[in-house]
C-alpha positions as CSV (number, residue, x, y, z in Angstrom):
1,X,84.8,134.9,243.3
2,X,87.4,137.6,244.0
3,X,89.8,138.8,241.1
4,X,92.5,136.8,243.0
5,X,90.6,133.7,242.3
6,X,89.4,133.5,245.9
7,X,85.4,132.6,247.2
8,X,83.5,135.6,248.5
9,X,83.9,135.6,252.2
10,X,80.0,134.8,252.4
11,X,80.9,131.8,251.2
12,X,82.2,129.5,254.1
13,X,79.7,131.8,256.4
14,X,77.0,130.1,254.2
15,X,78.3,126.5,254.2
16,X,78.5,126.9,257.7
17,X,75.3,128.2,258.1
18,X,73.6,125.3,255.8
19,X,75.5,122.7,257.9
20,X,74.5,124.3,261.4
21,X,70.9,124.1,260.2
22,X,71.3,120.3,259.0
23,X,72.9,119.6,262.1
24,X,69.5,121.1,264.2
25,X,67.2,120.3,261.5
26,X,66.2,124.0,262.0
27,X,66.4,127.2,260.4
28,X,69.4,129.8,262.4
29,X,67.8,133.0,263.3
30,X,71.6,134.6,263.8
31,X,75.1,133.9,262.6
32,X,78.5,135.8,262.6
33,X,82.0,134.5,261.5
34,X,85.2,136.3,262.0
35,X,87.5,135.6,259.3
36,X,90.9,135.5,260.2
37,X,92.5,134.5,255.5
38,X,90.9,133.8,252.6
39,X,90.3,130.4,251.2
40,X,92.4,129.6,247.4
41,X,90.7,127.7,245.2
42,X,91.3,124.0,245.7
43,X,91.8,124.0,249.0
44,X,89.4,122.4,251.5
45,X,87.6,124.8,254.4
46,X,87.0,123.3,257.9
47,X,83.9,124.3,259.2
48,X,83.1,124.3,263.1
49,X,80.1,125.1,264.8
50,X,77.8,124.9,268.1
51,X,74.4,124.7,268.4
52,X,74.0,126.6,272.0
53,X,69.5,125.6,271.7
């Protein structure tokens, strides 16, 4: 967490990355985000992603 209360931006890149890899039932190799705010505590992330394999 940051000092404003907020998660570290690796995060929602590591959810994402855990969900992506349930999703293929394989490990990624290779993952970027671009993060465009900052999540506050309590409030739910969306996560999106496409497996291009």
């Amino acid at each position: 967490m940051l000092g404003s209360g907020s998660p570290v931006r690796g995060t929602g890149l590591g959810a994402a990355v855990r969900a992506l890899e349930a999703d293929a039932a394989r490990p990624l190799v290779w993952a970027t985000a671009q993060f465009i705010s900052h999540a506050v505590p309590g409030e739910d992330l969306t996560l999106r992603g496409r497996s291009t394999g």
